[in-house]
N, C-alpha and C positions, 0 to 999 in steps of 0.2 A: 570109511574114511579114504578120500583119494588124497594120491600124492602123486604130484607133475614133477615131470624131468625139471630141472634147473635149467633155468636158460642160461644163468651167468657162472662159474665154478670159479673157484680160489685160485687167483693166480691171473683171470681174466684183465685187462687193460679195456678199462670204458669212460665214458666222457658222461659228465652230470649235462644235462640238458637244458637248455635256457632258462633263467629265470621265469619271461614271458611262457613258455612252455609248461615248466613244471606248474606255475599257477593254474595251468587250465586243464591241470589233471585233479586238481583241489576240490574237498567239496566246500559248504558255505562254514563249515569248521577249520578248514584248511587240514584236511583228514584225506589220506584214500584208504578205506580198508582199517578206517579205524588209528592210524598211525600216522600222528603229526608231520609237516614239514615246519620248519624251526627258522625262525630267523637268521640261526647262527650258521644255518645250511646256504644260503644263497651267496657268501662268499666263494664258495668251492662250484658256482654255474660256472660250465663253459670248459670244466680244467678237467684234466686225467688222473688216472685213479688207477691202480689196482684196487680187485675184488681180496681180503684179506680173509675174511670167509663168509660161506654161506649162512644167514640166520633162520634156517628152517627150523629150530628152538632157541629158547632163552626160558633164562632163570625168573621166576616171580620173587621178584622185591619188595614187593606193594604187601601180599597175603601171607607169604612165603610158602606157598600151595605147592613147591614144585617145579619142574620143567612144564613149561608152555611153547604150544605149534606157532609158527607162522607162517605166510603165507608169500611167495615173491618178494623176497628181501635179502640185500647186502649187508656187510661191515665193509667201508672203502678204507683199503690201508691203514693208517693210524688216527682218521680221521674225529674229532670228540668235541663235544661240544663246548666253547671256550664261557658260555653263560652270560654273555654282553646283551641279549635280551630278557635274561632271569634273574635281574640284579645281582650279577656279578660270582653266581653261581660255581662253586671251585670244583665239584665234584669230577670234573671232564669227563663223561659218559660216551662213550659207544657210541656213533650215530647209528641207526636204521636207514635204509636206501630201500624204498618200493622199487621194482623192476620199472615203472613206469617214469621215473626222475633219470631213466639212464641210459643210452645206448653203446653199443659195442665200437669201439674205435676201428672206423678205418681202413682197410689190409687186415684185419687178423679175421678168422672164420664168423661168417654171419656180420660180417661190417655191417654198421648205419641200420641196422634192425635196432627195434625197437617197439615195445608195449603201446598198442591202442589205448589210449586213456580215455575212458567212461566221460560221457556227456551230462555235464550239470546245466540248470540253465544258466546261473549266471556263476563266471570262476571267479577261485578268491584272488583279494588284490593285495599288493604286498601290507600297506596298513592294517590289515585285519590279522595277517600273522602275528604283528605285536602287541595287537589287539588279545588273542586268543592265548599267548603267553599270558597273561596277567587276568588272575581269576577277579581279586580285589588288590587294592594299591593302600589299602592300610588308612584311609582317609580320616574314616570314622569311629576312629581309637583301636580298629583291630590290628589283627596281624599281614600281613603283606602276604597273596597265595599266588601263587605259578602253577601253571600246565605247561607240562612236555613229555618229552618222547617218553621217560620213565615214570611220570607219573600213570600216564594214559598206556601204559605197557598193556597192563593186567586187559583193558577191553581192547584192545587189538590183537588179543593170540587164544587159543583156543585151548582145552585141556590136553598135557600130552605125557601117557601113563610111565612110569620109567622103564615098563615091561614090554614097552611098545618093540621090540625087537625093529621094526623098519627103521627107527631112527638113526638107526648103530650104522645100519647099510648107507643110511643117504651119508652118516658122516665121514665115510669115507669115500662115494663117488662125488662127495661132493667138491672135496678135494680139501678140506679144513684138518682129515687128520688120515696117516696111515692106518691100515686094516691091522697091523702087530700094537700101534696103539691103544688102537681101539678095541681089540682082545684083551689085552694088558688092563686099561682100566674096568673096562665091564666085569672079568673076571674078580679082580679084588673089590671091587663097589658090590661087587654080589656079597664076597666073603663078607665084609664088613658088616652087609647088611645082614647077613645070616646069623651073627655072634649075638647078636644080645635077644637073641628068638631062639634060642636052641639050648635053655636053664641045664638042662639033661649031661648037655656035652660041650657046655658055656667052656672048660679050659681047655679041652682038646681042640677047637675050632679056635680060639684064639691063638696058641698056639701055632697050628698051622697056619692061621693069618698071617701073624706075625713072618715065619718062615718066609711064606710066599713073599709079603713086601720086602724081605732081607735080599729075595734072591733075585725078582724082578726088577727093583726099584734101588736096592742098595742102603733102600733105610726101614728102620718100624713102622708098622704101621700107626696112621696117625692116634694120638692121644695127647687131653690135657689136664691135668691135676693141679689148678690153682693152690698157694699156698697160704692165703690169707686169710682169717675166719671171717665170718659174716656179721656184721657189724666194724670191723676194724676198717680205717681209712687205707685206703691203696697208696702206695709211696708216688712220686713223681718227678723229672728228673727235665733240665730242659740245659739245650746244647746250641741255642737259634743257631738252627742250621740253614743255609746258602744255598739257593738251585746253586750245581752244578758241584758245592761239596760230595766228597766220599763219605762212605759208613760203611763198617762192620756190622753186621746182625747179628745180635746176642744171640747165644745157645739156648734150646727151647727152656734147658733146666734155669738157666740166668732167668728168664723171662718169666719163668711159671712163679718166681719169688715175686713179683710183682703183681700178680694176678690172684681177685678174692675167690673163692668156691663157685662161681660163676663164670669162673676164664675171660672178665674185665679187670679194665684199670681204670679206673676214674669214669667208667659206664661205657669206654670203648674196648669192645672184646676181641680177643685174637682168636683169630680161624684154624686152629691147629692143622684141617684138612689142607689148607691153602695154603697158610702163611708157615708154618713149621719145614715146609720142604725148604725153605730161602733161609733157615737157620745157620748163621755161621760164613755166609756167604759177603763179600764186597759187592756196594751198591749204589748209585751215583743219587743222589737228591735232584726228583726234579719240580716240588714245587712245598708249599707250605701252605694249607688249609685251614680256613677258620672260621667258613659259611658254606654249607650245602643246603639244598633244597632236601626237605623230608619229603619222599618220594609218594608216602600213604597220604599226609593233608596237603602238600604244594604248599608248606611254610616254611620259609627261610630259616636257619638254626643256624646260629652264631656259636661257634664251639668255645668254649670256658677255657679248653690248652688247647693250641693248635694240631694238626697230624700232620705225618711227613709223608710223601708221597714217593716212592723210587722208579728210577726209570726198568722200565722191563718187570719190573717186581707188581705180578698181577695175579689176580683170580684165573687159572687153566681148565679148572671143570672135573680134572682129574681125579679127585679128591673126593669130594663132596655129597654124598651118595644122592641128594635132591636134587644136582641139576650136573649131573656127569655129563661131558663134553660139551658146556656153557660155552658157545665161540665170544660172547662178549667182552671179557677180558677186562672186569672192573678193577679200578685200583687198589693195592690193600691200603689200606689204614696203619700206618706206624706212630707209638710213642715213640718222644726223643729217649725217652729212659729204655727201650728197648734197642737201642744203636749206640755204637761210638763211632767217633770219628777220628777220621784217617787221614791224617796229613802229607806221610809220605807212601803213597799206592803202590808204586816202584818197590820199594820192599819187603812192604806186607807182600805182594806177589810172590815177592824170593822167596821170601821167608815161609808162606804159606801156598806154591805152588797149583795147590789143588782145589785150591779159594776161585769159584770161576767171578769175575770182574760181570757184574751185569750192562750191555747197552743199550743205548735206545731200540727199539722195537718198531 
């Protein structure tokens, strides 16, 4: 397996490339390399960006097979896709940036470079992009199905082992995360992994897990113990929360009352590896969901309760032992019954000091 220097690193200042341009790096899918360009992408031609990190992995959401390679590709800033050609799609995903939709701004090292982009005979044209979004339109009594950058993930990236040791090195030249990071998580994403393989010395290795994430991390290591039997209905709790409201996040044990033997509520389940570090923390509402694209069929799902989405409150990678150092940054999913809300922020601060207030990102 080869692996190329980064031409772009976290932190970089580059300009998306013309519309006219990036089409006629297109193939007749509007693919380079396997990996759509999106209608919702062509507003951001012409404009500056920071590189926010390298995607030389990401997580499979489609199979859930894993961390997968990619090949020449960005995360620009906070850029996501707002779903205006995926019927209204709320999930805000990550974009993907091929190296080839983008060159280096100007005065900073390697100005105005830029990827040769591969010759097709004929480039795609903007119509077909919204063309290629839309599998079927539901016409003929089915379901409405979408393609995009997260459905088509899975065939645009390559298998990529978690043992793969190189990956840990590009994540740190690449500039997405510190080398004491990146010891710190791979270290415990080992332990983790070692505990439920080792029956012999199962409490001595938990133990010292444990230890370890007390001493690195400052908290347990993750775990979650649903309280609710199988067959009982999961309780539910709604607060219609406002972009731009506060919340408090319940404590995991608040939340574990909520949740059946399967760590759901009402079929949406809490990531203890993810979502349990943001336990107890102040956090700003930024949006309220109640359609996402199901990423395995490309069919719309109308959610039955809405989720709450928080600003900064994402997926790190940290955690998770299948896709450690995930630079994507998916959003988590919140019940309102797992938050209250905060009217006066101001105090709860005083009050609670060491509550860190989450921002935008």
């Amino acid at each position: 397996m080869v692996w190329k220097p980064f031409r772009f690193v976290a932190g970089d200042l580059v300009e998306v490339l013309s519309k006219e341009e990036i089409l006629s790096t297109l193939d007749q899918h509007g693919c380079v390399e396997g990996m759509p360009f999106m209608p919702e992408m062509l507003q951001f031609c012409g404009k500056q960006f920071r590189v926010r990190a390298v995607a030389h992995k990401t997580c499979d959401t489609v199979h859930r097979t894993g961390s997968r390679r990619l090949r020449s590709t960005v995360h620009l800033a906070d850029l996501r896709c707002d779903g205006s050609a995926h019927g209204g799609c709320q999930a805000e995903c990550s974009l993907f940036w091929k190296h080839v939709w983008l060159k280096r701004v100007s005065g900073t090292l390697g100005d105005g470079e830029r990827v040769k982009p591969k010759s097709y005979f004929s480039a795609c044209t903007e119509p077909q992009l919204y063309t290629n979004s839309r599998l079927s339109d539901g016409s003929n009594g089915g379901e409405s199905r979408y393609a995009c950058q997260a459905t088509r993930l899975y065939k645009a990236t390559e298998p990529l082992s978690l043992w793969n040791p190189r990956q840990y090195l590009l994540d740190v030249t690449s500039g997405n995360r510190s080398y004491r990071r990146v010891l710190r998580v791979a270290f415990l994403g080992a332990l983790r992994w070692l505990v439920p393989r080792v029956p012999f010395a199962y409490r001595f290795f938990k133990l010292f897990t444990d230890y370890m994430h007390e001493r690195l991390l400052g908290r347990k290591a993750p775990s979650l113990c649903g309280k609710i039997n199988r067959g009982e209905p999961t309780p539910t709790g709604r607060l219609d929360l406002k972009s731009g409201e506060y919340v408090r996040i319940r404590s995991q044990e608040e939340i574990e009352q909520t949740l059946d033997r399967n760590g759901k509520n009402r079929g949406l389940g809490f990531d203890s590896e993810e979502m349990a570090p943001y336990c107890g923390q102040l956090a700003r509402v930024r949006s309220r969901v109640t359609k996402i694209i199901d990423e395995t069929t490309g069919i719309m799902r109308e959610m039955k309760q809405p989720c709450i989405v928080l600003e900064g409150v994402m997926c790190s990678g940290d955690y998770a032992s299948h896709k450690l150092l995930c630079p994507r940054a998916i959003h988590a999913y919140w019940r309102e019954i797992w938050l209250d809300r905060i009217t006066n922020v101001n105090s709860e601060r005083q009050r609670n000091p060491e509550i860190a207030v989450e921002q935008n990102r």
